[in-house]
BANU-222503 format. One record per residue (C-alpha): x negated, y negated, z; residue in three letters. Coordinates in pm, whole numbers, padded with zeros to 5 digits, always signed. Layout:
// BANU-222503
XYZALA ...
END
This chain:
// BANU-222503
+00000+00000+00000UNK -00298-00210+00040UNK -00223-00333+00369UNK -00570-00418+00431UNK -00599-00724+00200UNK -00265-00909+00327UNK -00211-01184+00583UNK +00110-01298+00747UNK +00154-01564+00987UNK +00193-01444+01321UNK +00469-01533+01621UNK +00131-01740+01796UNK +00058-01936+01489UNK -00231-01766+01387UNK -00299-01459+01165UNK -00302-01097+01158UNK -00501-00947+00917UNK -00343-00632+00760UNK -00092-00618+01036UNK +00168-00476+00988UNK +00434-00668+01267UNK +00792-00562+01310UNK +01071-00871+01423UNK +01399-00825+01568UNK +01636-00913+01860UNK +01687-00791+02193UNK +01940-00829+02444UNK +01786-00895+02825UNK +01602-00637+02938UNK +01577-00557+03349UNK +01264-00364+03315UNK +01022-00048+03232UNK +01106+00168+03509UNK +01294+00494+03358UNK +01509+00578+03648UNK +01656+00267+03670UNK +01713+00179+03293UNK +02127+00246+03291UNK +02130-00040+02993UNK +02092+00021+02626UNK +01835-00264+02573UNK +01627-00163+02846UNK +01604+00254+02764UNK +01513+00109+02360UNK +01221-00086+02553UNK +01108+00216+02766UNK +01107+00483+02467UNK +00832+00256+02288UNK +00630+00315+02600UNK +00726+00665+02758UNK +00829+00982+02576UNK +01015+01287+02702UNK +00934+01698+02647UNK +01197+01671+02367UNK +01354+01433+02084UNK +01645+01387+01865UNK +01572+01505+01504UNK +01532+01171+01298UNK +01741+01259+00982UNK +01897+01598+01029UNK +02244+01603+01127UNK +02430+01711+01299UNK +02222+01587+01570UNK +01960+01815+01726UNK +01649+01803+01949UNK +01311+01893+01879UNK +01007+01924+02088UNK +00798+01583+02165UNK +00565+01652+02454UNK +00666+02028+02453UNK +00449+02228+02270UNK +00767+02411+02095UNK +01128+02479+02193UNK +01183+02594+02599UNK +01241+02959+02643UNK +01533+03026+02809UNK +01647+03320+02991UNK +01937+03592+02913UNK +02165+03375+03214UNK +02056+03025+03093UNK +01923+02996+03429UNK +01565+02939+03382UNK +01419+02725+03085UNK +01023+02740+03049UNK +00888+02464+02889UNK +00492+02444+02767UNK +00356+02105+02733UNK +00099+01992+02451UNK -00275+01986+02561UNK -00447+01687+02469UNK -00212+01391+02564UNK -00273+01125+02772UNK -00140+00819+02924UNK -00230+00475+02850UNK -00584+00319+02994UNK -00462+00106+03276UNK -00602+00022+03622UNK -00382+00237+03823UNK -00643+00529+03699UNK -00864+00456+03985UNK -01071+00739+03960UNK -01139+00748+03595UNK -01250+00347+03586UNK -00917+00304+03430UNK -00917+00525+03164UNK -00585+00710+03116UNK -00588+01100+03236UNK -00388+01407+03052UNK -00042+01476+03073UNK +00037+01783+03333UNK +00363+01971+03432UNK +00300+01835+03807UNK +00411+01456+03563UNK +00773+01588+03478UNK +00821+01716+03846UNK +00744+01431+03998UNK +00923+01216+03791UNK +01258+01403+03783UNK +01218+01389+04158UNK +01168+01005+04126UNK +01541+01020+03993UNK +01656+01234+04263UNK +01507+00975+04528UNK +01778+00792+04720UNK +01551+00501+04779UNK +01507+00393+04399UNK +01905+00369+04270UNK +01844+00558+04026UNK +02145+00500+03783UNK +02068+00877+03617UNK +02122+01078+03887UNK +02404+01198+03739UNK +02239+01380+03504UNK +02067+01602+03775UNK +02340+01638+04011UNK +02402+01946+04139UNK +02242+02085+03869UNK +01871+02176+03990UNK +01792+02440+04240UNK +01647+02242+04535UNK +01666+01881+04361UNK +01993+01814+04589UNK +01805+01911+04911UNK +01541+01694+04838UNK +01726+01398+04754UNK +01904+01403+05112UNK +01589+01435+05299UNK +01500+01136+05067UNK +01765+00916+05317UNK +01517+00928+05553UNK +01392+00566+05654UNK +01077+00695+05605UNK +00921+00727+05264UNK +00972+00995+05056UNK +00733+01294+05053UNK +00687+01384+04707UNK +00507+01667+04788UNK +00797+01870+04941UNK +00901+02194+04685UNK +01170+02160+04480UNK +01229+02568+04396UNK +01376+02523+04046UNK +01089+02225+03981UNK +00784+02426+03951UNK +00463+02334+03734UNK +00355+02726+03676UNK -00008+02592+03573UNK -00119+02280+03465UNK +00124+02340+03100UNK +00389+02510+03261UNK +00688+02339+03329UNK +00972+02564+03466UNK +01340+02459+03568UNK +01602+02698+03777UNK +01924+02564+03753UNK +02224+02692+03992UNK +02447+02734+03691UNK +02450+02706+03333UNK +02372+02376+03209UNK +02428+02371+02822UNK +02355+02009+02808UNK +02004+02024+02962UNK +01826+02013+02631UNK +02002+01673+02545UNK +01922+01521+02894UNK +01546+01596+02875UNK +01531+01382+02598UNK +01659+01125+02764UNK +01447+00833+02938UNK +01539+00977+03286UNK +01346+01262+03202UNK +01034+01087+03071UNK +00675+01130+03213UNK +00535+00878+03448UNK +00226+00932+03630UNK +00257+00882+03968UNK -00073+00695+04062UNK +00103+00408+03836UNK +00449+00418+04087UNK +00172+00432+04385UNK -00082+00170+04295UNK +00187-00077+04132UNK +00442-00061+04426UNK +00769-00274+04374UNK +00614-00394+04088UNK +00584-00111+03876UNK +00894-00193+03701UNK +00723-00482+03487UNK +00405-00231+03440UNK +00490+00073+03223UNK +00231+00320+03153UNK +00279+00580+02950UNK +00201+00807+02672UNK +00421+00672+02381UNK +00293+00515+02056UNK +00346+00142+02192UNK +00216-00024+02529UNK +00335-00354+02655UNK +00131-00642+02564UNK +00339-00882+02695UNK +00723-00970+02902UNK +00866-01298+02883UNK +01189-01230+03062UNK +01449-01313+02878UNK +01308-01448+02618UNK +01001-01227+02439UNK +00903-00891+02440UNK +00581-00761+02263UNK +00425-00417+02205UNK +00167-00320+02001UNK -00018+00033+01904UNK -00101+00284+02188UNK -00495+00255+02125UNK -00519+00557+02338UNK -00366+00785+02028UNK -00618+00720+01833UNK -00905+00748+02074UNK -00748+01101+02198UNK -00702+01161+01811UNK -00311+01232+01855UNK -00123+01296+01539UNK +00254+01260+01516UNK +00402+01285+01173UNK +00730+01164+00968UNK +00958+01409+01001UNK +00962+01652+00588UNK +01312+01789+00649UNK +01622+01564+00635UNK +01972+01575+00449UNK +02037+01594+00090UNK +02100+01175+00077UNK +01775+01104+00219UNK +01560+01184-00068UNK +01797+00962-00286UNK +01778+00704-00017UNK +01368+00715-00036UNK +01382+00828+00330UNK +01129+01137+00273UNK +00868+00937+00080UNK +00675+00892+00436UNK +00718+01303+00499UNK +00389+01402+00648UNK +00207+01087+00741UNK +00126+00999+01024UNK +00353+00786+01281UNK +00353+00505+01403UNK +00334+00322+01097UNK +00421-00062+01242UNK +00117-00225+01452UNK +00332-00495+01677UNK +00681-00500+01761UNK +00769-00855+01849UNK +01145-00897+02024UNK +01339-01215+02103UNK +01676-01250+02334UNK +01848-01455+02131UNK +02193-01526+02251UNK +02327-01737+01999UNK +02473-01559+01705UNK +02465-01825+01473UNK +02112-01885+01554UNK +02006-01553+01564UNK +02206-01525+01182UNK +01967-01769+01062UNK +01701-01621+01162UNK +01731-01271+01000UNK +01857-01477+00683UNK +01488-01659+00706UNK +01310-01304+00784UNK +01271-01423+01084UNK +01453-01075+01197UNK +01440-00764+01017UNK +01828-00666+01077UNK +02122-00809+01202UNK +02460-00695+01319UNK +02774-00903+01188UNK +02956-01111+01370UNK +03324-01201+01403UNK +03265-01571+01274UNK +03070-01516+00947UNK +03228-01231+00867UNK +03442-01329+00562UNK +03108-01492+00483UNK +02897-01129+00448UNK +03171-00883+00393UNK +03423-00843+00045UNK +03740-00786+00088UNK +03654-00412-00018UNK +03460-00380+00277UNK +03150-00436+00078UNK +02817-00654+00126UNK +02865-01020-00092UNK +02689-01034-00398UNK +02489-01352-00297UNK +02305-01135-00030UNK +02271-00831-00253UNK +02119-01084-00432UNK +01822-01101-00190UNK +01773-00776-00135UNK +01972-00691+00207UNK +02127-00380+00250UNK +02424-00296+00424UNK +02491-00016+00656UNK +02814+00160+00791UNK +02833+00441+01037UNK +03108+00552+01300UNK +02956+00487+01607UNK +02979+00757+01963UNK +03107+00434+02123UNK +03391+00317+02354UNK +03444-00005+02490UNK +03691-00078+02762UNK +03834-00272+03072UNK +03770-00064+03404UNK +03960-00079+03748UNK +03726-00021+04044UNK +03928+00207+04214UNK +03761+00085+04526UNK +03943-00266+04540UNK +04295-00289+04772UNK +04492-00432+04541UNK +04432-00237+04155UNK +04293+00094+04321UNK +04604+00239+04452UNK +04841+00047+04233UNK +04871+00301+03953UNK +05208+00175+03808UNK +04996-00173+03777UNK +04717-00016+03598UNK +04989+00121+03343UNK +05125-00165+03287UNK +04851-00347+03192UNK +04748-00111+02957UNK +05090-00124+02783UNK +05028-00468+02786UNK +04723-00457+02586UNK +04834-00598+02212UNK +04645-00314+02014UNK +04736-00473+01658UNK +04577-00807+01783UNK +04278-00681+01906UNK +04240-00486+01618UNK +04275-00795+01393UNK +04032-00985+01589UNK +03756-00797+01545UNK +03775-00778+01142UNK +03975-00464+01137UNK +03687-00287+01218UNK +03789-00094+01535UNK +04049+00151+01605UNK +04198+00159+01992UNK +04125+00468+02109UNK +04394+00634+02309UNK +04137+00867+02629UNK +03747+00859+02700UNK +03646+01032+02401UNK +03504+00871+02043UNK +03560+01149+01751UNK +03232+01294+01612UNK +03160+01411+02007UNK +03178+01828+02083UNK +03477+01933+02219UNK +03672+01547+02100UNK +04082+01627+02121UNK +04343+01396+01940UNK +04558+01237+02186UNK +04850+01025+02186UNK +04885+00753+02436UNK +05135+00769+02684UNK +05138+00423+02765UNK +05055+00248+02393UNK +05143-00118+02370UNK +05463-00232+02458UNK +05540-00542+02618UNK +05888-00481+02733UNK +05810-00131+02929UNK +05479-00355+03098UNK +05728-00557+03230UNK +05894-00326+03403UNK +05604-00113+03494UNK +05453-00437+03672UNK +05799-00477+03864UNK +05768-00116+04002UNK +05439-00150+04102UNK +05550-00431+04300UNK +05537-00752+04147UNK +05865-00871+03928UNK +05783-01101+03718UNK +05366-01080+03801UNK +05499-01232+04172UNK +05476-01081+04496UNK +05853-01090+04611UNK +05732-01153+04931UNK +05496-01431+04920UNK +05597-01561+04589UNK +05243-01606+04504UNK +05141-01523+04125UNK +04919-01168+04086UNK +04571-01347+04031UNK +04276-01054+03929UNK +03910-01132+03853UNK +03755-00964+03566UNK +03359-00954+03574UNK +03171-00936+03229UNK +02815-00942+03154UNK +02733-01161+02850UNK +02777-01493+02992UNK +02575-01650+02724UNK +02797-01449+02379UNK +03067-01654+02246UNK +03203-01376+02075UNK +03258-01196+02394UNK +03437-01493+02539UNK +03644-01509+02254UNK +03800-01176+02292UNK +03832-01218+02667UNK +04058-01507+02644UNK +04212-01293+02372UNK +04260-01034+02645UNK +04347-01287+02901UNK +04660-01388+02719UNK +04785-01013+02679UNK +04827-01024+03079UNK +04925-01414+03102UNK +05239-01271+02874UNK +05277-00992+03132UNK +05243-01249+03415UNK +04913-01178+03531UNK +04667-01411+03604UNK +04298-01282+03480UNK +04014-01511+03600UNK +03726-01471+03428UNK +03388-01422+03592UNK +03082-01412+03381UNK +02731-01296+03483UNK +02378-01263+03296UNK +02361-00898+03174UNK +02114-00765+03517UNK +02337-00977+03726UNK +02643-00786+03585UNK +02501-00457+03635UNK +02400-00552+03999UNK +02735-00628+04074UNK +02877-00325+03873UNK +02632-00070+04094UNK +02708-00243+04444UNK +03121-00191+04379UNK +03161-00598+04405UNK +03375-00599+04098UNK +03747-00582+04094UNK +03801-00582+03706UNK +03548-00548+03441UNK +03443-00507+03095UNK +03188-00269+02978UNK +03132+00025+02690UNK +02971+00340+02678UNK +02737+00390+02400UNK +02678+00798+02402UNK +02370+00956+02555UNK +02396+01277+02337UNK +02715+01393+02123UNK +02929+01628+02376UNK +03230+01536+02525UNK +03061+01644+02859UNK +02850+01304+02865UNK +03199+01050+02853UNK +03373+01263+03094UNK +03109+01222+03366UNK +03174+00847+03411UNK +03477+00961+03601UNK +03353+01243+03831UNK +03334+01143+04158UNK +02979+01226+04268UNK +02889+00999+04009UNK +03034+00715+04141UNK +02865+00353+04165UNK +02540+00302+04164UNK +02584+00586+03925UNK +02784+00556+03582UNK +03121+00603+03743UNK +03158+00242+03796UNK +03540+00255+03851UNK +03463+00475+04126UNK +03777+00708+04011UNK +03808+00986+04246UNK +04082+01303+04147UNK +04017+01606+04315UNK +04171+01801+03991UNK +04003+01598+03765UNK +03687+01654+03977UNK +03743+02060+03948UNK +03816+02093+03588UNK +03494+01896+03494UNK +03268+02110+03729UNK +03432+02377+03519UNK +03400+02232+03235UNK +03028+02182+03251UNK +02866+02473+03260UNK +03029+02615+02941UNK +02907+02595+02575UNK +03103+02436+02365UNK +03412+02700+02285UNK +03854+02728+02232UNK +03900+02732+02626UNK +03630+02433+02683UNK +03860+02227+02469UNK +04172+02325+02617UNK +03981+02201+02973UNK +03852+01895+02810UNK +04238+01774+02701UNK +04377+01857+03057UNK +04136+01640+03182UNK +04182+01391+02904UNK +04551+01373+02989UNK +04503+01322+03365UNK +04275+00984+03257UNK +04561+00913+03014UNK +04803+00909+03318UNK +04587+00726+03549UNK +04494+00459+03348UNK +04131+00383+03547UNK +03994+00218+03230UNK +04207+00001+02958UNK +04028+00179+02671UNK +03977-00058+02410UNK +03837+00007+02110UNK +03612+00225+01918UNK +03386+00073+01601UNK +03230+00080+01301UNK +02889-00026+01327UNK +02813-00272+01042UNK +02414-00338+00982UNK +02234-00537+00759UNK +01893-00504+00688UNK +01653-00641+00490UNK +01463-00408+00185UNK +01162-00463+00284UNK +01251-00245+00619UNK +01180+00102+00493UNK +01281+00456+00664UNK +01563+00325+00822UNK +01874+00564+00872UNK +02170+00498+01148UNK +02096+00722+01469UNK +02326+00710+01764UNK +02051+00844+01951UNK +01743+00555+01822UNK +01541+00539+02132UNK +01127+00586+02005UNK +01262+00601+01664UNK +01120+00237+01558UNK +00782+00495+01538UNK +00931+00630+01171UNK +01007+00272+01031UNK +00768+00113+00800UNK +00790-00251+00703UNK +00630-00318+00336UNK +00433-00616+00402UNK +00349-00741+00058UNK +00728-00700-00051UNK +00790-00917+00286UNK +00553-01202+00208UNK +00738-01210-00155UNK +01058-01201-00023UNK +00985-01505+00158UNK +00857-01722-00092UNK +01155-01653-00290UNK +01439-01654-00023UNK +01294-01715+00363UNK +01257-02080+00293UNK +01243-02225+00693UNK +01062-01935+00830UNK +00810-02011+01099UNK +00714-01756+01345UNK +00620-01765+01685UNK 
END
């Protein structure tokens, strides 16, 4: 490609020689500490820095993992009780200080790495908002997160039986029952090596230093503002080879996505990141280059998209590329069950989900939604069609909201109008304040009062984990495609500071999911899964809202990108064509001017 003979200007003003420098957005991120990353933004951040013993396949589909710091597939034994995994020889983590005894240098990757840092989820003391995915789960795990309570700290060096590193490439996990999921989770960020003399030497403050073995290390945090990574030198001193993936669907080869096959990875040198909370602004930059993709947003959507759903001519014009994939989404308004007033009050919670105007929310967001009627996005294992019980209708609302106590949205008894708080998280997105006044007027016709309350993203979270909410609004983007992974967020034991942020508690529900879980994915799993499905229905904990279409742009000079519901570490397969970038500008980014 000749990479070696170009020059860009670079975000400091100067330039990078033969760089090749990747530009985007990012929302605010609240750190690099994996068992505390319950935030999309933050878990993309840590999966540049830290990998897990297994990853998502980049192009096949339907989704499926493959090993990463596994050396191979577990092996797994006749019960599904035992999984053996080997880890790869030869990889280490990042030079940093905290390697006291090597002068810094960074030491190998062990089994001991993935016990201790499962067991740093388990740990009480550090909120861990994945916890759920080890619950109960783990021979021994649950043990040692209760002697964890202790007000002393936690001895890491007490046995976990079914966390055992065999030898020093041995990893092996007991679980108490079948777990059919486990292979999805330990690709997950909660699962991800850290080296434990980084937690120790770092303290409190090892959140804002991540060190680990992944193509990218941190260069520099500008909180909420700029966020810059650049090559892992240590894969190159180790001599660490990870290649493009050579086996993909039949439209990738049409869609140039196999030209890379066999090369090595990472192919970008510097991943620059803004927080840019402005959409407008944030427009104009991708338009300049500035960005190399861009979502679309409500206001300049007639401006981007035909009325046949396709990209406008002007900006096929200039080379950008438009995307659109169903997304393993759901968005929707929770109750915290916790609060006096919407907890108890189911007949309230129903009406105010008959209340919600499903045509004009639909309509609002460019018709690119559908309202889904339970937890569950289609394209998940073991999804089940539902109809709503309680679909929009403003008349049976009304007198849903008089049974529940308050004719009219008045307490009879008082005479004092039914006032709730709703709590969102991106104070700073006009877009989202758009659609909550939207949403506000669906319960103002009821005769509800909704008082907004927004927060920065971390703040919202915060108040989300320590139950201070009453309403709020929030979505679930999936962790891995089974039905299994949307109906946690209402099992009980997973309650806040875990995922469960309504804090629903149904001792049925709870029994059919514990049921549910351990089973591969089958007729009589299904037939559990809609049960349970039609208790949430009946309860109404959440308002569910809507499910999208994800509509991307990007520009051409982006190569080896494909959707993935699952993208975290996948910005290691794209490759940005730096000469085609630098002539794209001249013609087209007129106004660009890094920084």
């Amino acid at each position: 490609m000749g990479l070696g003979a170009c020059r860009m200007s670079s975000p400091t003003g100067g330039t990078d020689a033969g760089e090749m420098v990747f530009y985007g957005p990012t929302a605010r991120i609240r750190g690099f500490d994996p068992v505390k990353a319950g935030d999309v933004a933050s878990a993309m951040a840590i999966s540049k820095v830290y990998e897990g013993l297994l990853q998502y396949s980049y192009l096949e589909r339907p989704y499926r993992v493959v090993p990463l710091l596994a050396d191979g597939m577990p092996e797994v034994s006749d019960d599904g009780l035992t999984y053996t995994f080997r880890i790869r020889k030869g990889i280490y983590f990042q030079d940093d200080p905290c390697f006291v005894e090597t002068g810094g240098r960074g030491r190998e990757l062990t089994a001991e790495d993935f016990v201790y840092s499962i067991k740093r989820v388990a740990d009480v003391k550090n909120a861990s908002t994945g916890y759920w995915a080890f619950n109960n789960r783990i021979v021994g795990l649950d043990e040692f997160r209760e002697a964890s309570r202790s007000p002393y700290p936690t001895d890491y060096d007490l046995p976990v039986g079914g966390l055992q590193a065999i030898d020093r490439y041995t990893l092996r996990v007991r679980l108490k029952r079948p777990y059919p999921q486990l292979l999805w989770i330990m690709a997950m960020h909660y699962a991800f090596a850290v080296p434990r003399e980084a937690v120790e030497y770092y303290g409190s403050d090892f959140v804002n230093h991540p060190v680990g073995t992944g193509p990218y290390v941190l260069k520099s945090w500008k909180r909420n503002y700029r966020v810059e990574f650049v090559r892992n030198p240590k894969w190159t001193e180790a001599g660490r080879v990870e290649l493009y993936p050579a086996k993909g669907e039949p439209d990738d080869v049409a869609a140039g996505l196999l030209e890379d096959a066999g090369r090595p990875v990472p192919f970008i040198d510097r991943i620059v990141q803004l927080v840019v909370s402005d959409a407008s602004t944030s427009w104009l930059m991708f338009l300049r280059g500035r960005f190399a993709f861009s979502g679309v947003s409500r206001d300049n959507w007639d401006a981007v998209i035909t009325e046949s759903r396709d990209l406008t001519p002007e900006l096929k014009r200039k080379g950008i590329v438009l995307s659109r994939t169903p997304a393993m989404d759901i968005y929707y308004t929770g109750f915290n069950m916790d609060d006096p007033v919407v907890g108890p009050n189911k007949l309230l919670r129903q009406a105010m989900t008959c209340a919600f105007n499903t045509e004009e929310w639909i309509r609002f967001h460019n018709n690119r939604i559908t309202r889904p009627s339970g937890p569950l996005p289609p394209g998940v294992a073991g999804y089940v069609e539902k109809s709503s019980p309680y679909p929009f209708d403003l008349e049976r609302a009304h007198r849903l909201l008089a049974r529940a106590g308050y004719p009219g949205g008045k307490d009879p008894q008082t005479g004092r109008r039914l006032i709730l708080t709703l709590d969102l998280g991106a104070a700073e997105a006009p877009e989202v304040r758009q659609s909550t006044e939207l949403f506000i007027d669906f319960m103002r016709r009821l005769g509800i009062v909704i008082r907004p309350r927004y927060n920065n993203w971390p703040t919202f979270l915060e108040r989300l984990e320590r139950r201070q909410v009453q309403l709020y609004r929030l979505g679930w983007i999936a962790d891995y495609p089974d039905a299994e992974n949307f109906l946690q967020l209402f099992y009980g034991a997973n309650s806040s500071p875990g995922p469960n942020h309504s804090n629903y508690r149904n001792p049925e529900y709870d029994r059919l999911y514990e049921q549910m879980r351990t089973m591969p994915d089958c007729p009589e799993r299904t037939r559990l899964i809609a049960r349970m499905v039609d208790i949430l229905m009946e309860d109404c904990p959440w308002i569910f809202m809507s499910v999208p279409l994800e509509y991307l742009l990007r520009h051409r000079w982006l190569l080896n990108y494909k959707a993935h519901d699952f993208p975290y570490g996948m910005i290691k397969y794209y490759r940005v064509d730096v000469q085609d970038r630098i002539r794209w500008r001249a013609q087209f980014g007129r106004g660009f001017s890094p920084r």
